[in-house]
VMD Tcl script that draws the C-alpha trace (Angstrom):
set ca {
  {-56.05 -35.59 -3.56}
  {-55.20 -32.10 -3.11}
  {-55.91 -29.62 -6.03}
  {-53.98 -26.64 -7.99}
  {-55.68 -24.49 -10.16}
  {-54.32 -23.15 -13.55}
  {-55.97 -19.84 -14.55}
  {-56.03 -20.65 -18.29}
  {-58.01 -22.45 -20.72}
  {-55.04 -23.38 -23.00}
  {-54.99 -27.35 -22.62}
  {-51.02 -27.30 -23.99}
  {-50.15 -24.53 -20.55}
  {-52.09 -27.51 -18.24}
  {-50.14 -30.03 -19.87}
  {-46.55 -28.23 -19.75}
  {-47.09 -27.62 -16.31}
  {-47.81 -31.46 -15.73}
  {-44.89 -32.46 -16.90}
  {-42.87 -30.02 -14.94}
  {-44.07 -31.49 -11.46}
  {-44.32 -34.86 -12.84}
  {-40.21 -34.49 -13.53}
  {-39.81 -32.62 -10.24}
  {-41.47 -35.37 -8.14}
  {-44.11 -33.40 -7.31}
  {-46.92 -36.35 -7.52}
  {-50.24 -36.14 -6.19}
  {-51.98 -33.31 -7.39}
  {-54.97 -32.79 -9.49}
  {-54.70 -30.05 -11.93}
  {-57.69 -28.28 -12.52}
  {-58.22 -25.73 -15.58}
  {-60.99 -22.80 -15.97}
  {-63.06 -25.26 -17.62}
  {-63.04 -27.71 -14.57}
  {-64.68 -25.05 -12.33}
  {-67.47 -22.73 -11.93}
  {-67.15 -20.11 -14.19}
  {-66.51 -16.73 -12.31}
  {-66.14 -12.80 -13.83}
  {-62.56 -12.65 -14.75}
  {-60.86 -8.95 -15.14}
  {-59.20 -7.71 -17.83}
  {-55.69 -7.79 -18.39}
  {-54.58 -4.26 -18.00}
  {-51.75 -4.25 -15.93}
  {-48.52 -2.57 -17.10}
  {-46.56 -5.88 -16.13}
  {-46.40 -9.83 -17.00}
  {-46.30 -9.99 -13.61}
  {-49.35 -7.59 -12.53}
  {-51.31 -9.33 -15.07}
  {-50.39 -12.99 -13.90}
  {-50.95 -12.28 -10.17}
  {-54.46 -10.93 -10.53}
  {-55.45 -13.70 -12.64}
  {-54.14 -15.81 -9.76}
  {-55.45 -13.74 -6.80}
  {-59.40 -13.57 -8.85}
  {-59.51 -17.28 -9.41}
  {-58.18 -18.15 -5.53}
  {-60.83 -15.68 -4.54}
  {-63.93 -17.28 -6.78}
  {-62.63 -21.15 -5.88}
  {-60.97 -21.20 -2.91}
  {-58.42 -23.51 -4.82}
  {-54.76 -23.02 -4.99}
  {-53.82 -21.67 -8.36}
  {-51.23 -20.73 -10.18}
  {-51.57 -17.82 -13.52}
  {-48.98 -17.04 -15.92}
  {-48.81 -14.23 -18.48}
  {-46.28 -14.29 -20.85}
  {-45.39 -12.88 -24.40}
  {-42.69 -12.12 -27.08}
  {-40.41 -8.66 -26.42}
  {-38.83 -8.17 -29.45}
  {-35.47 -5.52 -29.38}
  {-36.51 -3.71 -32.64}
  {-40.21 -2.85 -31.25}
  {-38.75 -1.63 -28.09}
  {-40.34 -4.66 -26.14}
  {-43.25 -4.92 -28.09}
  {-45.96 -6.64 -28.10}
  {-45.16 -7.14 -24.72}
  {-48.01 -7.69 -22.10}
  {-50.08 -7.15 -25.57}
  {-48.67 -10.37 -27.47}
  {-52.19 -12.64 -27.11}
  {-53.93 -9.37 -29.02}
  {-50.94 -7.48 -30.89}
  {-53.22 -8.48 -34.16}
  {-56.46 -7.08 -32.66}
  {-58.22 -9.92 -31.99}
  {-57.35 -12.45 -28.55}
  {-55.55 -15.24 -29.30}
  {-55.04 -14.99 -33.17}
  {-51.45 -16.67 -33.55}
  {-51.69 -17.08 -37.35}
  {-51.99 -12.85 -37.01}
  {-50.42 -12.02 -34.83}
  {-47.10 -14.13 -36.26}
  {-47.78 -11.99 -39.52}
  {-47.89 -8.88 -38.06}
  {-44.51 -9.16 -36.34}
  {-42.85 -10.73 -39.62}
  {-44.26 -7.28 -41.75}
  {-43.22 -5.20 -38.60}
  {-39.73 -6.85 -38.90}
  {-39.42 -6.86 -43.19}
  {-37.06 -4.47 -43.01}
  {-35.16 -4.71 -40.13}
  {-31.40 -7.20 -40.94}
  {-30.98 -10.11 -39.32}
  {-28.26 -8.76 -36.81}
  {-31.16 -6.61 -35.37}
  {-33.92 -9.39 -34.90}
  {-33.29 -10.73 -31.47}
  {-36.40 -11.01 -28.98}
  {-36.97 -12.67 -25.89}
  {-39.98 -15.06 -24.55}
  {-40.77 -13.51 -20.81}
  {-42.98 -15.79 -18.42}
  {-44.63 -14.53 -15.39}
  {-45.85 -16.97 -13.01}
  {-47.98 -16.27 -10.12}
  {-48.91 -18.59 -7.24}
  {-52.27 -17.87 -5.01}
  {-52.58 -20.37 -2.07}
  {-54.02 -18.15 0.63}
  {-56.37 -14.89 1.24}
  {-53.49 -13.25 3.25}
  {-51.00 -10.92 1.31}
  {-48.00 -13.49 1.98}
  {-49.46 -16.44 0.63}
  {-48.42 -15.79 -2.73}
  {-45.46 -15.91 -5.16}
  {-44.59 -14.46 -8.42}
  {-41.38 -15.55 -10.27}
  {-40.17 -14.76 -13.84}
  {-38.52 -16.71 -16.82}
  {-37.03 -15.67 -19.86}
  {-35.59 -17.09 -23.07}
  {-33.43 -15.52 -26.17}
  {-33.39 -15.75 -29.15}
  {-34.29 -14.23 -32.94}
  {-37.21 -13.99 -34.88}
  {-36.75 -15.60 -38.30}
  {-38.31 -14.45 -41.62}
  {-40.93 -17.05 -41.91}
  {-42.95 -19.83 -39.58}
  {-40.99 -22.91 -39.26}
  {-42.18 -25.72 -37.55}
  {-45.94 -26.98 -36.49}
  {-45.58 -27.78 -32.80}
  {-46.46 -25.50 -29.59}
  {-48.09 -21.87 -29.88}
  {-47.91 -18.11 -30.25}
  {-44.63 -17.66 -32.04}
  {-42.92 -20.73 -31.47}
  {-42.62 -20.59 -35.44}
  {-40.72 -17.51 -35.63}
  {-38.74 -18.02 -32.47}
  {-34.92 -18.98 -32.91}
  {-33.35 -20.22 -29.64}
  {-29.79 -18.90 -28.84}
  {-27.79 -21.22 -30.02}
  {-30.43 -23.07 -31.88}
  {-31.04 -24.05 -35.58}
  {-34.98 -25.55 -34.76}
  {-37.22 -22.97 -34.10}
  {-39.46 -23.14 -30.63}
  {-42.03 -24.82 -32.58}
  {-39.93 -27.58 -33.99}
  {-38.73 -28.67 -30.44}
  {-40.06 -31.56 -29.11}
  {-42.39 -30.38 -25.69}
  {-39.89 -31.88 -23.19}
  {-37.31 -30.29 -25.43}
  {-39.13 -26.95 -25.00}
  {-40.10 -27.62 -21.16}
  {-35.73 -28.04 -20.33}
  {-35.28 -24.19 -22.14}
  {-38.53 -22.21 -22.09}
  {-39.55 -19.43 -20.60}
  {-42.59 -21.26 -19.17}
  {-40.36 -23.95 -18.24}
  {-38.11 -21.15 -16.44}
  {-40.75 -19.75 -14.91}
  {-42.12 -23.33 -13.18}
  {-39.16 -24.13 -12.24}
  {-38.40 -21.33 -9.95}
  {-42.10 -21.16 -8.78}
  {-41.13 -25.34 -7.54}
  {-39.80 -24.25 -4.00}
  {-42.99 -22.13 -3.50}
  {-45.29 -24.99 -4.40}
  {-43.65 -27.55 -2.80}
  {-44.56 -25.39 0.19}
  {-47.99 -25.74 -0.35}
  {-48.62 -29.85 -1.60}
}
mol new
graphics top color blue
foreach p $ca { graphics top sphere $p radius 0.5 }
foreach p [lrange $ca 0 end-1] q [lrange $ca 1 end] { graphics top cylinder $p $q radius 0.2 }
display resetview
């Protein structure tokens, strides 16, 4: 059975994308995450871009496994931080990862600011690695609007789903259902459009 890689370690990014190709027909295909391989150096992210970031995560962990795989980077741009945190969302708090501070840190950033002001988007970057040639890639993007609200609402998905308002939503992302989430996301967005490329490849 052929194999994709997912550059991540975040079970919940495996799983999203799972459902994506399992409602897109795309059947047959084992996805793998970091864990499932042999561990490899991976670089920093330092590129200036969701999209630098999310095609060298893709192009390092081709070149280490020789497996197809797709890499996304993705975070919160919020209009009143001039895009911030940006490419920095996973570490806006200092430390990798920290949702719980990093949520808190863009509430206090936001105290003051009224609630005509608070609108953000989620951005996804997804790359696709199937090949060692320049060509035999893909990078798409997704994005999704909304407005940060003035306190965590909701206990499903990650990041900021709890602070993220939809357009033309009264749940926040976290108190969407995951297929809910998948139809509107960023993420979701993001696979989506990257569906042509991988159908290419399976």
């Amino acid at each position: 059975m052929p194999q994709l890689l997912v550059a991540s370690r975040n079970r919940k990014k495996l799983a999203e994308l799972q459902r994506v190709l399992d409602a897109a027909g795309l059947t047959g295909v084992t996805l793998l995450s970091l864990d499932d391989v042999v561990s490899f150096d991976e670089a920093p992210e330092t590129g200036a871009t969701f999209e630098d970031n999310a095609m060298a995560k893709a192009r390092d962990a081709f070149a280490a496994t020789g497996v197809p795989t797709v890499a996304d980077d993705s975070g919160l741009e919020v209009d009143a931080l001039n895009g911030m945190p940006g490419v920095l969302s996973a570490r806006w708090a200092g430390r990798h990862g920290d949702d719980v501070a990093n949520t808190a840190l863009v509430l206090a950033q936001l105290a003051e600011v009224p609630d005509e002001r608070r609108g953000a988007a989620f951005v996804s970057a997804c790359a696709l690695v199937y090949g060692p040639a320049p060509g035999d890639s893909a990078v798409v993007r997704g994005s999704w609007t909304g407005d940060i609200v003035r306190a965590p609402r909701g206990d499903g998905g990650f990041g900021y789903d709890p602070i993220f308002l939809p357009t033309g939503s009264d749940r926040t992302a976290a108190e969407l259902t995951p297929e809910e989430k998948d139809a509107v996301s960023h993420r979701g967005r993001a696979l989506a459009a990257l569906l042509p490329s991988l159908r290419t490849v399976f």
